[in-house]
LODO-625456 format. One line per 3 residues: their letters; for each residue y, z, x of C-alpha. Coordinates in nm, 3 decimals. Each point is the difference from the previous one (the first is absolute). Layout:
a> Y/Z/X; ... .
This chain:
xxx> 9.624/9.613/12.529; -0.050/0.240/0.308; 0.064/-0.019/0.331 .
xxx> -0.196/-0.213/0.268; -0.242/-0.230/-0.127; 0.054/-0.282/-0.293 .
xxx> -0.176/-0.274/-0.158; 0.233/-0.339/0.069; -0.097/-0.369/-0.108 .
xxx> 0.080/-0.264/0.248; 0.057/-0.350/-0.194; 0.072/-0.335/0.220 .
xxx> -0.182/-0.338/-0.006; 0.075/0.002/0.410; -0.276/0.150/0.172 .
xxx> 0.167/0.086/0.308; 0.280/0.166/-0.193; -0.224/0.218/-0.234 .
xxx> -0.248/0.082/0.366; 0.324/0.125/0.145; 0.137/0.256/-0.300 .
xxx> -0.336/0.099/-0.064; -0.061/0.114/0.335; 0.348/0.149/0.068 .
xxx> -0.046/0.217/-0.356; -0.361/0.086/0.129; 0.114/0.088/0.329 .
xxx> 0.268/0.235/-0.192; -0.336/0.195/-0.200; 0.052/-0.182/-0.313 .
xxx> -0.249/-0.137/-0.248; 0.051/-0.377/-0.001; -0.159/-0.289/-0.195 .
xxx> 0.082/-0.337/0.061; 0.030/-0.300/-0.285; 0.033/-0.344/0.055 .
xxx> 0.192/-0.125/-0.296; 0.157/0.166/-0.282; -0.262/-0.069/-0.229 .
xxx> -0.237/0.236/0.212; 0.277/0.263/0.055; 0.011/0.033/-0.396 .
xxx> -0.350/0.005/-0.020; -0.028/0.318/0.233; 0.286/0.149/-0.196 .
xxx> -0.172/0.006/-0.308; -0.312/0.182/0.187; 0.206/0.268/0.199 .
xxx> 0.357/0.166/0.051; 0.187/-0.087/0.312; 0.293/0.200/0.118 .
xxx> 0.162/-0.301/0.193; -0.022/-0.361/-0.035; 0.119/-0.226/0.270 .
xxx> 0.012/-0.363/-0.163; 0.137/-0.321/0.150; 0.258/-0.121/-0.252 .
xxx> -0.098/-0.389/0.040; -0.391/-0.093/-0.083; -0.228/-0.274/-0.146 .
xxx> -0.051/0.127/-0.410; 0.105/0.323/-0.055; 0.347/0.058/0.214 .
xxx> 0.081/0.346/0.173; 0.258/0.006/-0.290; -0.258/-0.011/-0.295 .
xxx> -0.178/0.257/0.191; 0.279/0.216/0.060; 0.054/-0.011/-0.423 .
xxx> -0.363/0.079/-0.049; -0.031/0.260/0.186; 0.349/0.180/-0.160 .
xxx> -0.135/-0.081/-0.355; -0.342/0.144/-0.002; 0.011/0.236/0.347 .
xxx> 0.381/0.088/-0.009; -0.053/0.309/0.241; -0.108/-0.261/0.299 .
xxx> 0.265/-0.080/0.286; 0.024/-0.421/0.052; 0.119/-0.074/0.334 .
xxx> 0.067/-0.434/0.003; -0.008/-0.224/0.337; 0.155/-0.298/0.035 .
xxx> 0.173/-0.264/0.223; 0.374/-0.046/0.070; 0.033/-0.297/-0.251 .
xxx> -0.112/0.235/-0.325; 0.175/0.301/0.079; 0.191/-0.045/-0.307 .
xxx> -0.368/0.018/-0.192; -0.028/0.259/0.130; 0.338/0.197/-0.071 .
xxx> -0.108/-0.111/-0.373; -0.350/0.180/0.076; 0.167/0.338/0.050 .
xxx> 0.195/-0.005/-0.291; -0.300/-0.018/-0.210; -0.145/0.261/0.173 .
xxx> -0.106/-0.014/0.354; 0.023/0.231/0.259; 0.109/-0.190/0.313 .
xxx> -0.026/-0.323/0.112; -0.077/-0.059/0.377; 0.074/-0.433/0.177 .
xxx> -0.278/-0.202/0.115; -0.097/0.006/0.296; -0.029/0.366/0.084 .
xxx> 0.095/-0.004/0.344; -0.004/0.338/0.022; -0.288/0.255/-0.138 .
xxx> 0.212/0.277/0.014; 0.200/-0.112/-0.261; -0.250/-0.054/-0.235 .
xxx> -0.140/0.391/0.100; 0.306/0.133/-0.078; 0.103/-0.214/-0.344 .
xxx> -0.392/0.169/-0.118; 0.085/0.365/0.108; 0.376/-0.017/-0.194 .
xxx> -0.161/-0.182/-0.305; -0.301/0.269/-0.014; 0.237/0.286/0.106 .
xxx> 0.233/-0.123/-0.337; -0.346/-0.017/-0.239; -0.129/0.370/0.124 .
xxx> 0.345/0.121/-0.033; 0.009/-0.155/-0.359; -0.374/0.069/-0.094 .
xxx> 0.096/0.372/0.089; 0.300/0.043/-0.191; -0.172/-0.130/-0.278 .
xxx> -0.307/0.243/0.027; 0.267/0.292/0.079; 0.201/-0.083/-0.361 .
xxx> -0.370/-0.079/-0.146; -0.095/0.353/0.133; 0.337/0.164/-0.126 .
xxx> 0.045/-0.159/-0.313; -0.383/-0.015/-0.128; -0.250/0.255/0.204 .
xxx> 0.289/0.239/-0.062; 0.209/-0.068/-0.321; 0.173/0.366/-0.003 .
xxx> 0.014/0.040/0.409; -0.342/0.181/0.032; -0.382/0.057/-0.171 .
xxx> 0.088/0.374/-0.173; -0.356/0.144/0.099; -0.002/0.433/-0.004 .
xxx> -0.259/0.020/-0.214; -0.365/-0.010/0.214; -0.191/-0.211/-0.193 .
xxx> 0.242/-0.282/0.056; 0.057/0.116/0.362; -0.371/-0.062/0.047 .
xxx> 0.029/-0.331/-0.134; 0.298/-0.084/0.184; -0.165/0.112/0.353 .
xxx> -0.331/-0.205/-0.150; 0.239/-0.324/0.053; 0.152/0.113/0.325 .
xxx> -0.340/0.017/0.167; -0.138/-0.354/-0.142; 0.385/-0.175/0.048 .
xxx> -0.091/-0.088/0.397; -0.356/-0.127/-0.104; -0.044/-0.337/-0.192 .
xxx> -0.291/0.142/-0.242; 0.036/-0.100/-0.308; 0.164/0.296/-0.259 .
xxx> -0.070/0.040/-0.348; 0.237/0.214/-0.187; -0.039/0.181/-0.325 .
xxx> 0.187/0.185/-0.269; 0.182/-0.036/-0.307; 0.250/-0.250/-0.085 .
xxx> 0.347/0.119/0.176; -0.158/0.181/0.228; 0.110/-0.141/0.299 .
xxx> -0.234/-0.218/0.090; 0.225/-0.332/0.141; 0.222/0.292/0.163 .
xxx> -0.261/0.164/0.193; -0.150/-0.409/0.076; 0.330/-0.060/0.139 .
xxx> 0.042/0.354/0.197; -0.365/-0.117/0.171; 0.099/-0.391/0.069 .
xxx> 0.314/0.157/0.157; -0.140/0.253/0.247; -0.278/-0.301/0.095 .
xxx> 0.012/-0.258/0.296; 0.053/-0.248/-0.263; 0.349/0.169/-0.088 .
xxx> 0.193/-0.305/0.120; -0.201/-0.277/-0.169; 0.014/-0.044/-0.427 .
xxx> -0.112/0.310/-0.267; -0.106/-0.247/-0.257; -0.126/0.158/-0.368 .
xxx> -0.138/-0.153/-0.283; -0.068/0.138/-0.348; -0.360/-0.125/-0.094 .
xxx> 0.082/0.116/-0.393; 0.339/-0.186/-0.043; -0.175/-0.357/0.009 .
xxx> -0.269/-0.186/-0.148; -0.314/-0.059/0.202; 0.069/-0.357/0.090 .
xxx> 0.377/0.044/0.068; -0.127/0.324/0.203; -0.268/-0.229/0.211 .
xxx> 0.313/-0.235/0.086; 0.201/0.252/0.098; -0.181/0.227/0.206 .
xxx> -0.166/-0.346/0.166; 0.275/-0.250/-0.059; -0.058/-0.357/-0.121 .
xxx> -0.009/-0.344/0.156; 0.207/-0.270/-0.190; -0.136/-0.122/-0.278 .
xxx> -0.252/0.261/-0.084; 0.108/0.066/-0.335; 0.279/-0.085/-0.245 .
xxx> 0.303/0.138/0.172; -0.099/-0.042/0.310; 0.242/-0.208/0.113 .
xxx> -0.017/0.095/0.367; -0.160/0.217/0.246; -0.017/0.296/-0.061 .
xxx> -0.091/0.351/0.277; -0.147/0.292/-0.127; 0.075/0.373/-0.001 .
xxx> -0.281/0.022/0.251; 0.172/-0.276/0.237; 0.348/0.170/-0.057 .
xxx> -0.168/0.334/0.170; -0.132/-0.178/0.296; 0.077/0.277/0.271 .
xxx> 0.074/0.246/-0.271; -0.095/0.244/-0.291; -0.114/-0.142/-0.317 .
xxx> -0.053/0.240/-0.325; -0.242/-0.106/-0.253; 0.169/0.222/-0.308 .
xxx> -0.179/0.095/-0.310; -0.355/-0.146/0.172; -0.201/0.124/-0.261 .
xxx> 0.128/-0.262/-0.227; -0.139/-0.298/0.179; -0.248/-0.193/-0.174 .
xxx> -0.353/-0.047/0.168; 0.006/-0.369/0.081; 0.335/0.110/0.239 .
xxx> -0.140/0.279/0.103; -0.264/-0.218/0.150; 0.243/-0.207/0.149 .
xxx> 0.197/0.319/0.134; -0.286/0.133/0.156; -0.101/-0.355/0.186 .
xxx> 0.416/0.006/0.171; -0.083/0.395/0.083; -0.332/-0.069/0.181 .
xxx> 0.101/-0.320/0.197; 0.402/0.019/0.002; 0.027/-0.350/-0.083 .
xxx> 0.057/-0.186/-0.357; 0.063/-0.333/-0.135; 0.299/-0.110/-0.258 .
xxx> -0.056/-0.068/-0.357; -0.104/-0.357/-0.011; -0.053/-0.013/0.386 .
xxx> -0.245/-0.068/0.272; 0.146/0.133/0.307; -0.076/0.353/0.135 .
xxx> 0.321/0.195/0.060; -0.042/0.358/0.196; 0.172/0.306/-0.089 .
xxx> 0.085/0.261/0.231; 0.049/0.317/-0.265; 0.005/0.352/-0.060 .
xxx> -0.099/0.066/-0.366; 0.070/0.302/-0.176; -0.162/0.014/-0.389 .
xxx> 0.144/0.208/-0.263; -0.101/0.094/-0.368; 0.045/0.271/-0.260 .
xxx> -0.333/-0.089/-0.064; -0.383/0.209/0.044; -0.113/-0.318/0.202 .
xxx> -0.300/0.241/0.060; -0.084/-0.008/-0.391; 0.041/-0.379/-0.020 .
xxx> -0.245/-0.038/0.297; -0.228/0.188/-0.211; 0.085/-0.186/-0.311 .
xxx> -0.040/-0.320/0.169; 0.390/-0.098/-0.074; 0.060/-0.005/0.420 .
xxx> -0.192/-0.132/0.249; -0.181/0.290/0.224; 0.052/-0.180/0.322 .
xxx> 0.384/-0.102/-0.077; 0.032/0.371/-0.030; -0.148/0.110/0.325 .
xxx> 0.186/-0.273/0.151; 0.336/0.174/-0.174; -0.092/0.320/0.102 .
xxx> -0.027/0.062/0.347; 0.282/0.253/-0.029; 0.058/0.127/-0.332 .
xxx> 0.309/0.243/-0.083; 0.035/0.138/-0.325; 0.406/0.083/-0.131 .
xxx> 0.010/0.302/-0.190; 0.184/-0.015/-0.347; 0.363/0.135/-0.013 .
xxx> -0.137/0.301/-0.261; -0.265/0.096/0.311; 0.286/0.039/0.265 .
xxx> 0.257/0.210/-0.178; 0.154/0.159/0.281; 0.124/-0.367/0.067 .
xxx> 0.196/-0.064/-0.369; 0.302/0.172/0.060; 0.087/-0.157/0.356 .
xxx> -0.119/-0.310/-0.132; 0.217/0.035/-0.297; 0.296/0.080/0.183 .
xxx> -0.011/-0.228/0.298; -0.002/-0.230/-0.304; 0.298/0.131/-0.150 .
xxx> 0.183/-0.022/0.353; -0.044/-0.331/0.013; 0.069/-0.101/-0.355 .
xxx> 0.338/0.183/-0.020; 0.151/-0.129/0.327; -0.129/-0.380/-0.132 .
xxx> 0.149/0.136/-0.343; 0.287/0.163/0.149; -0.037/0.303/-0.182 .
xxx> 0.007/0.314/0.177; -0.276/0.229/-0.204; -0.133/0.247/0.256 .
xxx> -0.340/0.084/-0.131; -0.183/0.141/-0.307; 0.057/0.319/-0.179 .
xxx> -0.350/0.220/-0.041; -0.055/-0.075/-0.344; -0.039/-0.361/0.101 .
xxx> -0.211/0.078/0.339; -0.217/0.193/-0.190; -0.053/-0.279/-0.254 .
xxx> -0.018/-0.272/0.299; -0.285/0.224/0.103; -0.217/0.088/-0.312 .
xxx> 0.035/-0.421/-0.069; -0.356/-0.127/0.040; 0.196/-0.329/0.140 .
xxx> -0.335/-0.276/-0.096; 0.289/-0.268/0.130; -0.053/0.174/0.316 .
xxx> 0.304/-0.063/0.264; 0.101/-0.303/-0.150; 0.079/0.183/-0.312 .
xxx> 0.185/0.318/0.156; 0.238/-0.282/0.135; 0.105/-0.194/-0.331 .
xxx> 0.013/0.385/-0.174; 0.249/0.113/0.311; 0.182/-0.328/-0.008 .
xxx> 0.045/0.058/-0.392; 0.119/0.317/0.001; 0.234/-0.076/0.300 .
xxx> 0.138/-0.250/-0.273; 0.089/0.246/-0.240; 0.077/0.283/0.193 .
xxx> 0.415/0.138/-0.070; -0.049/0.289/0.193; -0.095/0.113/0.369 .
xxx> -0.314/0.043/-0.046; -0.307/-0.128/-0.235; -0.107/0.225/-0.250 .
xxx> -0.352/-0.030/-0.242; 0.224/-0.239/-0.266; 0.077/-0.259/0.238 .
xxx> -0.362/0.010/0.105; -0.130/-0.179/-0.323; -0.409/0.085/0.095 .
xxx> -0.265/0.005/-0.290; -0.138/0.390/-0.098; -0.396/-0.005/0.077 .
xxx> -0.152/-0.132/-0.367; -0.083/0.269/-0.216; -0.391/0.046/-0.051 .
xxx> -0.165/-0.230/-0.265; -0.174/0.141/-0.288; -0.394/0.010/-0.007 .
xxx> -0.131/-0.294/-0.121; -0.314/-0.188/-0.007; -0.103/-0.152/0.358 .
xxx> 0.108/-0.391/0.007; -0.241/-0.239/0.194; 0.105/-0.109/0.314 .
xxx> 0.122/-0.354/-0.114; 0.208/0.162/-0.234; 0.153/0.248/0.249 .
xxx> 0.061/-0.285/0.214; 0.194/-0.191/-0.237; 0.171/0.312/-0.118 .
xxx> 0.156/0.063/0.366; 0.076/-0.345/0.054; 0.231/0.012/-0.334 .
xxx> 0.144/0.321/0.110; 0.107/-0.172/0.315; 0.135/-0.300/-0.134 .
xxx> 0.193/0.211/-0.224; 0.093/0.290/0.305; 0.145/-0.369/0.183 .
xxx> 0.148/-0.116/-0.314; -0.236/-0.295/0.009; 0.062/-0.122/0.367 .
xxx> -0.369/-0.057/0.075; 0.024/-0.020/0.425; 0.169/0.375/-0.032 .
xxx> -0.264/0.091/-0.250; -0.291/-0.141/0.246; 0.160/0.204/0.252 .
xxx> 0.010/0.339/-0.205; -0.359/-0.049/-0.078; -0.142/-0.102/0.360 .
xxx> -0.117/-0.345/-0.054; 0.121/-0.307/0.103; 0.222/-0.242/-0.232 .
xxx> -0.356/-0.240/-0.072; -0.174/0.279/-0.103; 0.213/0.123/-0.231 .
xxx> 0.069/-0.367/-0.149; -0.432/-0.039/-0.036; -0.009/0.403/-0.162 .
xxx> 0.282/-0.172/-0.230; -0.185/-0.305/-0.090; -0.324/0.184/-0.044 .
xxx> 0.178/0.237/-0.262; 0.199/-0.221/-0.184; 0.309/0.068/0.135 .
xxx> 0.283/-0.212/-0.017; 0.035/-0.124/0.368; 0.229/-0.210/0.076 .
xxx> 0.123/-0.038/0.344; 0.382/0.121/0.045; 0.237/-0.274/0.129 .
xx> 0.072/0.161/0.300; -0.308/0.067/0.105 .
């Protein structure tokens, strides 16, 4: 949460008493909303974050207390500030164990002291809020301390996402699997206005298209087997912030529809509800995918796509940016051996030059597991081509007669299951489809295709 201005819920069944915080908090610049009872402060939680709720502890239904546990079970990054009288003080003491903030006594005979009780609880959440985005930033925009980017083509696409980060357009980014593409989401989230609030991302492949719809658009009680309570979605959870849509191209068309309808009006309802809930979001799209192709091939809506890409940036592969393997390789390395604690102080030339001939079709993501490998079985100071365990480029196959296209399908698909020893997400991967696809290529072609346990 940022400086100045912040959304707080006043809750009291006394009008006088919720008149006279709402007006002091309004006075102070803040965003206030007043409830009545604790059944309507619950009922604008569930539409909208708030940054502070003021609550009195003691209320007809639904106490301050029952509030106060809502609001830390499904909105756990909201401050809960309790009032009440002399005689439940002790209620109160019990209130902040579970959770709240501060409690402030009934009546407030002074303003000032609820003023200042708001600034110190606010103060605590943006000093919190930013730590959090500062390890967030450290630990996930920047896994080895900085983006390695020498090589232009990446440098363009890096200043691409510089320029866009201060605008909330909508980004669409593009390029093979392990390319980069969360990193460089991340990079732009953290150089926008919306640095302080959530970077929520979502992997449209992982899930299955009903479990997907529930948990991009979360689910009221009740709506399906399972749903045992309410339930926000990864849209609600980036109120404020960033949300990535990853691997977009896998989305079926009835969600797609549905996608587009939250893009146009920024509002959606729940899985099995009624009640419009609005979304304050950036969304940035990614795919490995020619969402171009399946526009044209009627597999992706034409108007989700213009609505995806406003600001398109396309990551190069690691093979197209070579001046950028060997720093990338040993920035890598630096890191691994100090986690490791193994001091190996680079690569010989035999194994630079082989790090550099690699055609890398893992992209980034592979040059890491291959460094981290070979820091594993390195003895010596430095890694050499042994220790480097990369495939030699296939030798050329003989001339044979030209196989239709289903066949040469089916043909890479078994080379890929057999290149991933059978694990069928890597295999997806290495071929640039998403995990359904490659389950309905299977079925079509009579391929055993059964679902791995830990999938």
């Amino acid at each position: 949460m940022a400086k100045g201005k912040a959304s707080i819920l006043v809750v009291d069944d006394e009008a006088a008493m919720r008149l006279l915080v709402t007006s002091v908090l309004r006075d102070e610049g803040h965003d206030v909303t007043a409830a009545a009872s604790g059944e309507e402060a619950l009922q604008l939680v569930a539409k909208r974050h708030y940054h502070l709720i003021i609550t009195d502890l003691k209320m007809p239904g639904i106490s301050g207390l029952e509030v106060l546990e809502a609001v830390r079970r499904d909105d756990p990054e909201t401050a809960v500030i309790l009032l009440t009288a002399f005689g439940t003080v002790e209620g109160a003491v019990e209130a902040m164990r579970k959770g709240a903030a501060h409690y402030l006594l009934k009546p407030l005979a002074n303003p000032d002291e609820l003023r200042l009780a708001v600034r110190r609880v606010l103060e605590e959440r943006r000093v919190a809020d930013e730590a959090a985005t500062l390890r967030q930033a450290t630990e996930a925009v920047f896994p080895f301390g900085e983006i390695i980017a020498g090589d232009p083509k990446m440098q363009a696409a890096l200043d691409l996402a510089r320029s866009v980060a201060p605008a909330d357009s909508t980004v669409l980014l593009t390029g093979e699997t392990g390319t980069g593409k969360e990193l460089v989401a991340r990079l732009i989230h953290h150089l926008s206005p919306r640095a302080d609030q959530a970077f929520v991302a979502v992997n449209c492949a992982a899930l299955a298209e009903t479990l997907l719809e529930s948990e991009l658009f979360g689910h009221e009680k009740g709506a399906f087997t399972g749903a045992v309570a309410q339930r926000r979605g990864r849209f609600e959870l980036a109120h404020g912030g960033t949300l990535l849509l990853d691997e977009v191209g896998e989305m079926s068309p009835a969600l797609q529809a549905k996608l587009l309808r939250v893009l146009q009006e920024r509002t959606l309802e729940r899985v099995g509800g009624t009640k419009t809930v609005t979304v304050d979001i950036r969304v940035i799209a990614a795919t490995n995918r020619d969402l171009q192709q399946m526009v044209a091939g009627k597999q992706f809506r034409d108007d989700l796509y213009y609505r995806l890409s406003v600001f398109p940036i396309a990551l190069p592969p690691l093979r197209e940016r070579p001046a950028d393997i060997l720093p990338l390789a040993a920035h890598v390395l630096q890191q691994v051996s100090r986690r490791l604690a193994k001091r190996i102080t680079g690569f010989t030339e035999e194994a630079g030059q082989l790090l550099q001939e690699y055609g890398w079709p893992g992209n980034i993501r592979e040059l890491q597991n291959v460094v981290e490998r070979a820091t594993i079985l390195c003895r010596e100071d430095r890694i050499g081509p042994a220790h480097l365990s990369l495939a030699s480029p296939p030798a050329a196959p003989p001339a044979a007669t030209p196989s239709t296209l289903k066949e040469l399908e089916r043909d890479a698909i078994l080379s890929a299951l057999a290149a991933c020893q059978g694990n069928r997400r890597e295999a997806a991967k290495q071929l640039g489809i998403g995990l359904r696809t490659l389950y309905t290529r299977l079925k079509a072609y009579g391929i055993s295709a059964e679902q791995e346990e830990d999938e």
